[in-house]
C-alpha positions as CSV (number, residue, x, y, z in Angstrom):
1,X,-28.3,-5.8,10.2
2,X,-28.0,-5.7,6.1
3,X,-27.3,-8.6,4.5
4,X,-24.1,-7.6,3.5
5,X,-22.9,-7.4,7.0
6,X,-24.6,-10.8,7.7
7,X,-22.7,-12.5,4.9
8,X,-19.2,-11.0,5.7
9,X,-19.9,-12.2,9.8
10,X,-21.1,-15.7,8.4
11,X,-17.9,-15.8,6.0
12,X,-15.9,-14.7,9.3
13,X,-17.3,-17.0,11.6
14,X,-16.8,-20.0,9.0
15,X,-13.1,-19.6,8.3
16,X,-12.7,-19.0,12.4
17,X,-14.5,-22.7,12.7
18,X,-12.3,-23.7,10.5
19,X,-9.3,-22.5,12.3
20,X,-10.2,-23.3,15.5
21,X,-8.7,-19.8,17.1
22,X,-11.6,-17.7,17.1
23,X,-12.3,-16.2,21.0
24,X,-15.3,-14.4,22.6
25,X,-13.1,-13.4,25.6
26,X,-14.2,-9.9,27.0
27,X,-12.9,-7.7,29.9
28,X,-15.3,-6.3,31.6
29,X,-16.7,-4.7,28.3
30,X,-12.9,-3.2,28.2
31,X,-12.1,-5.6,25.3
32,X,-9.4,-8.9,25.4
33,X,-6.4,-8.0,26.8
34,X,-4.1,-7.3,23.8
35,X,-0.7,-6.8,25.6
36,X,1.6,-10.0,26.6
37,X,4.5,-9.1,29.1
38,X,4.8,-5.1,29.2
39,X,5.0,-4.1,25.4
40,X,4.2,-7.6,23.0
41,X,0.8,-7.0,21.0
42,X,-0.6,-10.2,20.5
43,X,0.0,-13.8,20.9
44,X,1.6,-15.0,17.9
45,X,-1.4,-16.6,16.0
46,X,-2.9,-15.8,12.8
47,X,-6.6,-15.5,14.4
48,X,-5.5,-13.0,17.2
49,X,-8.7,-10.8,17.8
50,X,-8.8,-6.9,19.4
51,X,-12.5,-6.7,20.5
52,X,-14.3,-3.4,22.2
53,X,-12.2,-0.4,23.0
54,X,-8.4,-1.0,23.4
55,X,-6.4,2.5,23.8
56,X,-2.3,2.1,22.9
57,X,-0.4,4.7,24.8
58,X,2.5,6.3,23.3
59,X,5.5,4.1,23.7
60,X,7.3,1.4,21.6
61,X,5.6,-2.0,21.1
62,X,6.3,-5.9,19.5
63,X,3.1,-6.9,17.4
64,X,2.8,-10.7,17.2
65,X,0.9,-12.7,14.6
66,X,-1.8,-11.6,12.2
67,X,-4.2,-8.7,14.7
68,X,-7.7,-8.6,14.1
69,X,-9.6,-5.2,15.1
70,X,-13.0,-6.9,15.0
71,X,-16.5,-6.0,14.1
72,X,-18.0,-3.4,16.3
73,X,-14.4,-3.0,17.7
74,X,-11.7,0.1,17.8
75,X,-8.0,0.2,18.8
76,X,-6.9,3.9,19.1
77,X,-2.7,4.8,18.6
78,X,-1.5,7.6,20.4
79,X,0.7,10.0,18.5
80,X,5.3,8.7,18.7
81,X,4.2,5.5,19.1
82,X,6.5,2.8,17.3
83,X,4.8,-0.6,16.8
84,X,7.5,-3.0,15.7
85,X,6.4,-6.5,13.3
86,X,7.9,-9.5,14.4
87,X,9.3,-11.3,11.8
88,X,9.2,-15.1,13.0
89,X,5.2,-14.7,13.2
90,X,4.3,-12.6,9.9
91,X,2.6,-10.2,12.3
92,X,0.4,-7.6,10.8
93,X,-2.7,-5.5,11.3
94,X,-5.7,-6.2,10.0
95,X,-9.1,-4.4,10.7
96,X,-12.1,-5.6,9.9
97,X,-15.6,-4.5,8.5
98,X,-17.1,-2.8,11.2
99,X,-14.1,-2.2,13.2
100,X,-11.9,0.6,13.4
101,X,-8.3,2.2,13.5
102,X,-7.9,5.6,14.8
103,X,-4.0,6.2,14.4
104,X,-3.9,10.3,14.5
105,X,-0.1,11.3,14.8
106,X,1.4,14.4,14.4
107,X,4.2,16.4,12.1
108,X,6.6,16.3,14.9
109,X,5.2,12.4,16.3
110,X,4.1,10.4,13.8
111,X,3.0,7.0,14.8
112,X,5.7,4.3,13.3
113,X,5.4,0.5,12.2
114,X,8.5,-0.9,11.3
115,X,10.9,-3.7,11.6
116,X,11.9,-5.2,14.6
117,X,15.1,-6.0,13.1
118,X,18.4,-3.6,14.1
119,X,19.2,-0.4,11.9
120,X,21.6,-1.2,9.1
121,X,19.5,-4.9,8.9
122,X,16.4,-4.3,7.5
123,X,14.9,-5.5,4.5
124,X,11.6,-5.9,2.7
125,X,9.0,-8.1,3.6
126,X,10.4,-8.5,7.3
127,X,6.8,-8.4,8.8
128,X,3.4,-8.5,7.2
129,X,2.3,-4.8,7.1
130,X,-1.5,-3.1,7.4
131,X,-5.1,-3.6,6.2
132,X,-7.8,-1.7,6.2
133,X,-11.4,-3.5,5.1
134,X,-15.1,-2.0,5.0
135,X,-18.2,-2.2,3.5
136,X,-18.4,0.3,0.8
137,X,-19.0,-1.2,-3.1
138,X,-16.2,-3.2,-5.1
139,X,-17.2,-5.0,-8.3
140,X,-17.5,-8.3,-6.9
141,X,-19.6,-7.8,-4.1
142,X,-17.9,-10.0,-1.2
143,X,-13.9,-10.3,-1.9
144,X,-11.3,-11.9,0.2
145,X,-8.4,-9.3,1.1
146,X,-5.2,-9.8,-0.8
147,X,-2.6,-11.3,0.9
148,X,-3.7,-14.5,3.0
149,X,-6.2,-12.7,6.1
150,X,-9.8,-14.2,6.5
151,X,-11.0,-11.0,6.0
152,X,-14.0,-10.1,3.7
153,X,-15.0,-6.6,2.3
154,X,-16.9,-4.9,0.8
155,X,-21.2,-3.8,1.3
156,X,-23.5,-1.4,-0.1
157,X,-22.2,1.8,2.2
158,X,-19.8,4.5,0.2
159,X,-19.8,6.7,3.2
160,X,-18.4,4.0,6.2
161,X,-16.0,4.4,8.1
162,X,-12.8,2.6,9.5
163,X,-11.1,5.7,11.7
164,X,-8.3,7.5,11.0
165,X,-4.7,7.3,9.5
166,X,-3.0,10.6,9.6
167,X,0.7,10.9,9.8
168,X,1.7,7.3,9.6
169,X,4.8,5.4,8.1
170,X,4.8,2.2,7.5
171,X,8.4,0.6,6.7
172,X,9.6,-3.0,5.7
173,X,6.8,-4.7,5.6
174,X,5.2,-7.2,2.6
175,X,6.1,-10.5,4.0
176,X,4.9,-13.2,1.8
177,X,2.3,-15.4,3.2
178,X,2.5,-17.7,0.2
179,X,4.5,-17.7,-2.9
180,X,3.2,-14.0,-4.7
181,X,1.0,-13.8,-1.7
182,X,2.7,-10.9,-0.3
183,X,0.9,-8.1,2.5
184,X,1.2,-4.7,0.7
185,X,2.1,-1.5,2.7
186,X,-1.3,-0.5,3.6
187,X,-3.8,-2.1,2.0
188,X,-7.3,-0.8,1.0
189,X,-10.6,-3.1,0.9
190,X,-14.0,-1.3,0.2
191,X,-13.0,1.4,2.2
192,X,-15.5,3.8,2.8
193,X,-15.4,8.0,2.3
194,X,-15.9,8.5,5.5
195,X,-12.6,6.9,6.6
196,X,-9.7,10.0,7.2
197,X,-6.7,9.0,4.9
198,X,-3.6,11.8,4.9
199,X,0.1,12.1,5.4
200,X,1.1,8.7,5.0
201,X,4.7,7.2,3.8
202,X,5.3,3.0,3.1
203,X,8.8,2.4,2.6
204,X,10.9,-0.4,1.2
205,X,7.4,-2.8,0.8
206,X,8.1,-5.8,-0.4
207,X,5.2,-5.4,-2.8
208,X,2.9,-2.3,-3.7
209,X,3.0,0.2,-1.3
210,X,-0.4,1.6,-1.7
211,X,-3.5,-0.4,-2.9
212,X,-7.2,-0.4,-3.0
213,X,-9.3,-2.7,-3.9
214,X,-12.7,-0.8,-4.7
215,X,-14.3,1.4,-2.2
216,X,-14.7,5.2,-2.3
217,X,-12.0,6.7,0.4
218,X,-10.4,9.8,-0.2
219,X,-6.4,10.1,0.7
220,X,-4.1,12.8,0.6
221,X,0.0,13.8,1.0
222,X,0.9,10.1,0.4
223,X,4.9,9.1,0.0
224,X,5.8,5.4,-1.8
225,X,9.8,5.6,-0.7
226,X,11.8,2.4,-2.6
227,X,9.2,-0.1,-2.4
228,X,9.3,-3.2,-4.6
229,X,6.5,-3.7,-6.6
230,X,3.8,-0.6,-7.5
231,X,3.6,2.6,-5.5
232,X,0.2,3.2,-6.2
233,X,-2.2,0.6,-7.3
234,X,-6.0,0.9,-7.9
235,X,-8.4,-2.1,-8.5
236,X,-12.1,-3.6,-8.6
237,X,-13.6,-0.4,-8.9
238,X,-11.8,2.4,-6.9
239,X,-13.2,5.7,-7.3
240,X,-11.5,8.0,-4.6
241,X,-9.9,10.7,-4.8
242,X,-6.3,10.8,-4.1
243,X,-4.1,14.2,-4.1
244,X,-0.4,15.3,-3.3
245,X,1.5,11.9,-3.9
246,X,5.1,11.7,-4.0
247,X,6.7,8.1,-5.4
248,X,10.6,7.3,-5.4
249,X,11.9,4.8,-7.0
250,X,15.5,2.4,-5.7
251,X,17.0,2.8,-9.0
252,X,18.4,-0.8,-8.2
253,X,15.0,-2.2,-7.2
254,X,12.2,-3.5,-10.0
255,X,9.8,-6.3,-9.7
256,X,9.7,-9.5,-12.1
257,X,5.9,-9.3,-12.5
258,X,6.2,-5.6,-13.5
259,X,6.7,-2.3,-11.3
260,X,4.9,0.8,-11.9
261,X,4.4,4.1,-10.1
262,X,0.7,3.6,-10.6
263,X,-1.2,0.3,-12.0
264,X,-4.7,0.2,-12.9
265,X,-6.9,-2.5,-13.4
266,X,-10.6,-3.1,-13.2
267,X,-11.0,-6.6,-11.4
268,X,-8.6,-9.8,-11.5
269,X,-9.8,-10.3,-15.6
270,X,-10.1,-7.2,-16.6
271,X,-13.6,-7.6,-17.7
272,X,-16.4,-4.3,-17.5
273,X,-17.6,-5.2,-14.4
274,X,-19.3,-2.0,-12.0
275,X,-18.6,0.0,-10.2
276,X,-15.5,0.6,-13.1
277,X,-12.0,1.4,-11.7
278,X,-12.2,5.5,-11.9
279,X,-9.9,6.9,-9.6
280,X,-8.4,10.6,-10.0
281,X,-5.0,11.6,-9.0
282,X,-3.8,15.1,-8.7
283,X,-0.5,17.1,-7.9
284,X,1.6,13.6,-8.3
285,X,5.5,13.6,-8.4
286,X,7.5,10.5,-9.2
287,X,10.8,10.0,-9.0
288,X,11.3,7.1,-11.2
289,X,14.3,5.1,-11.4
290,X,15.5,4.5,-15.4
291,X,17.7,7.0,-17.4
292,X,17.6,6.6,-21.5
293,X,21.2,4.3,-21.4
294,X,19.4,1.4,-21.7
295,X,20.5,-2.2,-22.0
296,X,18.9,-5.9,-22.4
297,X,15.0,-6.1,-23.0
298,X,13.2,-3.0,-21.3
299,X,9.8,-4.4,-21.9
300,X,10.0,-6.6,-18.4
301,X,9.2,-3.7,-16.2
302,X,6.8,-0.5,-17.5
303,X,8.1,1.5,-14.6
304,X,5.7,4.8,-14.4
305,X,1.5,4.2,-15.1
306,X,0.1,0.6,-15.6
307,X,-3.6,0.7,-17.3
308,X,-5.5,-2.2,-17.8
309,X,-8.8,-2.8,-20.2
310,X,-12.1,-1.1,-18.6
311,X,-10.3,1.5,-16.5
312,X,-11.1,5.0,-16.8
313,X,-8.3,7.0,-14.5
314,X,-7.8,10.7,-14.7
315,X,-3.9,12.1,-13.9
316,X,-3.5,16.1,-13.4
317,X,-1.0,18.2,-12.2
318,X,1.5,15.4,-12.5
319,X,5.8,14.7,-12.4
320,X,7.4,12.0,-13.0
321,X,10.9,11.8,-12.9
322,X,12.6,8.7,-14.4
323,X,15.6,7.0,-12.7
324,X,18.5,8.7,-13.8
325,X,17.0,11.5,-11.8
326,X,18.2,9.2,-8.8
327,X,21.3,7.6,-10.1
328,X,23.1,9.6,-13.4
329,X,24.9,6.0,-13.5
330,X,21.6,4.1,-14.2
331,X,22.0,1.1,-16.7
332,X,18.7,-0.6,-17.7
333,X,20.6,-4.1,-17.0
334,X,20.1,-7.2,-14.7
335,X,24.0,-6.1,-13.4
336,X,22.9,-2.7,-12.3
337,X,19.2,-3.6,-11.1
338,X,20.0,-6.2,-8.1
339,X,18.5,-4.8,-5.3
340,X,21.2,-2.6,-3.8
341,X,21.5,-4.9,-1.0
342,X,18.0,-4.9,0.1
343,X,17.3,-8.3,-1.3
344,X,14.3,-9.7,1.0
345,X,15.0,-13.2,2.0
346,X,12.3,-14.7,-0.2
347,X,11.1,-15.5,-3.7
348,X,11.2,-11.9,-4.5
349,X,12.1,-11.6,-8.3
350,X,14.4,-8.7,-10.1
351,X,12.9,-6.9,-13.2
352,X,14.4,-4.4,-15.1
353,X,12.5,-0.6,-16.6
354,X,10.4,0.0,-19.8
355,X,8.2,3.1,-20.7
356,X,7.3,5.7,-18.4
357,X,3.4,5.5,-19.6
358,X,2.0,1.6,-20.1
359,X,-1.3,1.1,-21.7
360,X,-3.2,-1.8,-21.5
361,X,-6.0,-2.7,-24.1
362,X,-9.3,-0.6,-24.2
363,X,-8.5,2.0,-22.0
364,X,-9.5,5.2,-21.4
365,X,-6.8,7.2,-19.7
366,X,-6.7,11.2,-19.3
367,X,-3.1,13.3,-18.4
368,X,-3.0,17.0,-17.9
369,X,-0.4,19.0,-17.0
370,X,2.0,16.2,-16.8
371,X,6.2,16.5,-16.4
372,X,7.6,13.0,-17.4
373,X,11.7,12.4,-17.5
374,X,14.3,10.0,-17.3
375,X,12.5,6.8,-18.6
376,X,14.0,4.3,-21.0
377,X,10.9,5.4,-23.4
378,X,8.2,7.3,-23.3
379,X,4.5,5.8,-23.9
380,X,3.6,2.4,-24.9
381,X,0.1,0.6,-25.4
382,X,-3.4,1.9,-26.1
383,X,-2.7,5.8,-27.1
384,X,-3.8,8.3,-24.1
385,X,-5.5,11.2,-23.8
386,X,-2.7,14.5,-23.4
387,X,-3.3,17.8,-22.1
388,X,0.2,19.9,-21.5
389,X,2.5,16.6,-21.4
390,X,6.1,17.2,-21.2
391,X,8.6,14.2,-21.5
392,X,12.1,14.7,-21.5
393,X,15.6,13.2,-20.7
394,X,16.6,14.1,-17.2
395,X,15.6,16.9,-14.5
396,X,16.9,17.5,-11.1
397,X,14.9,16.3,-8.4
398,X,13.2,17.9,-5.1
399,X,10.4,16.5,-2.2
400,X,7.7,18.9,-1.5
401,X,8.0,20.9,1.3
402,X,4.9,18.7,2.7
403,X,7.1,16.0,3.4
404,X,9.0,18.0,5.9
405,X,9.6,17.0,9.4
406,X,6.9,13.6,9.5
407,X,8.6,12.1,6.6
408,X,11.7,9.6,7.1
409,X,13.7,8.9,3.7
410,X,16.2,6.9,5.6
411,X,14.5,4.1,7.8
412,X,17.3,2.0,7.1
413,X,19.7,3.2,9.6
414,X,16.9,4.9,12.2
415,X,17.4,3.9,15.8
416,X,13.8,2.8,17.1
């Protein structure tokens, strides 16, 4: 065993000392028993552990608590099954270097996790959401996951893999373990290549709905639908590949600390540490949420690409629509930009829209064959490279016929 794998199994063991809920309880080499009652995964607690082999057979479930799938360990979805996050218990799913998620569903049954709350109730940041962790590079060696979890990532190995997510959503999730301590969507940490990553939708996240923190996995045919914070956001060291992404913006719905269809940044400083952030995105439509009536400051909310110092990103084949493309009524103003209703029940702050393309300092960014419209402004920051860049006021919008029959672009009112 390497030594990154001892160091991340030492760090592990030491915070489940620490917390006093760690378990070595087996089955007869069939794993804990994960399921309380006849459909609760889970026993409420933060330290819950899925060891061995567990198989969930298609059917609608109540996660509990924060899920570990452990070292050494895998927990297999079958395709239509709804997993449900309680809300009272923060519950999410979190696996672990070494473990692994196959979750393979299909166009016409994708596999579901959602609110437990009734249609017409649901709101951001009612359950935790999901994690993915492995050992491929980051720049900072060993990192804690975002978000509260014990969970260390990251190791030597660009090629490991954590399973399999194909034809996933993931809706209302990004409850805030501490104050801007809030679970993403899906989370990323050191993922490896060899992980499968396609057709995948987060809705209404009460933070980003995508982000990786270093690693090397590949994704494809992902949908951010009205999340809060960033729909796509890369970090210490990232260097997949990611292709046919599709981001929608709640013209009503921007984040204090800044939302952006994409943010890039190279570690929490931003100073030129390796393996530098160098993620490429191709074939990207967004559907932003701003129009060019604009009102009060727009500089609180850069709404479109987010580049930090040291970051070296390339964007081809790429749409963004701005948020009069959604709303021809838009107003860039606190008045117009409260939520829409969806208001999570916790310290979640409202923003308004600036510039489609952000900058940051010392960058290096690359655009070719880009369609940008319906943003307050256009670029702002550290000039970009531009290859066939097109920005303009206002265009009709349209989702890819990809999206068609997994996708849901109305989870609010869904009967589960």
């Amino acid at each position: 065993m390497d030594r990154y794998r001892l160091k991340i199994i030492a760090l592990t063991a030491l915070v489940c000392l620490t917390g006093s809920s760690c378990t070595d309880d087996e089955n007869n080499g069939q794993g804990n028993n994960i399921i309380y009652g006849e459909n609760i995964i889970g026993n409420g607690e933060q330290t819950f552990e899925i060891k061995d082999h567990q198989y969930l057979k298609r059917g609608t479930y109540l996660m509990k608590g924060w899920c570990y799938v452990t070292y050494g360990s895998t927990l297999t979805i079958e395709a239509g099954t709804v997993i449900k996050g309680d809300k009272e218990t923060r519950a999410a799913l979190i696996v672990e270097p070494g473990g692994k998620l196959i979750a393979r569903g299909t166009v016409d049954a994708p596999i579901v996790f959602t609110s437990e709350m009734p249609a017409g109730k649901r709101k951001p940041g009612d359950w935790g959401g999901l994690i993915l962790c492995g050992y491929a590079r980051n720049n900072e060696d060993i990192m804690q996951i975002e978000g509260g979890p014990r969970t260390m990532h990251g190791g030597p190995n660009n090629a490991d893999n954590s399973g399999v997510l194909s034809y996933v959503r993931v809706e209302f999730a990004g409850y805030p373990f501490k104050k801007n301590q809030e679970i993403n969507g899906i989370t990323f940490g050191s993922v490896g290549n060899g992980t499968q990553i396609d057709h995948l939708q987060v809705s209404y996240a009460n933070d980003d709905a995508f982000e990786w923190f270093g690693g090397t996995v590949h994704a494809e045919y992902l949908v951010a639908y009205h999340c809060w914070d960033d729909d796509f956001d890369i970090d210490n060291g990232y260097s997949g590949t990611c292709r046919h992404l599709l981001g929608i913006r709640h013209p009503r719905i921007a984040d204090i600390t800044g939302s952006h269809a994409f943010e890039c940044s190279n570690n929490g400083t931003n100073t030129p540490a390796t393996p530098t952030t160098a993620a490429t995105f191709e074939d990207v439509t967004i559907y932003g949420p701003a129009s060019g009536r604009v009102q009060g400051d727009p500089q609180q909310h850069d709404a479109a690409v987010q580049r930090h110092p040291t970051t070296a990103a390339t964007f081809e084949d790429v749409t963004i629509y701005g948020p009069a493309s959604g709303d021809a009524s838009f107003v860039n103003h606190p008045d117009f930009i409260n939520g829409g209703g969806l208001r999570p029940e916790n310290e979640s702050m409202l923003g308004l829209f600036g510039a489609a393309l952000y900058m940051g300092n010392n960058t290096s960014v690359t655009f070719r064959n880009c369609r940008i419209s319906g943003y307050p402004s256009d670029m702002e920051g550290t000039p970009a490279s531009a290859d066939n860049v097109v920005f303009s006021e206002r265009e009709e919008t349209g989702y890819p016929e990809w999206t068609q029959g997994w996708c849901n672009f109305n989870p609010q009112e869904t009967e589960y």
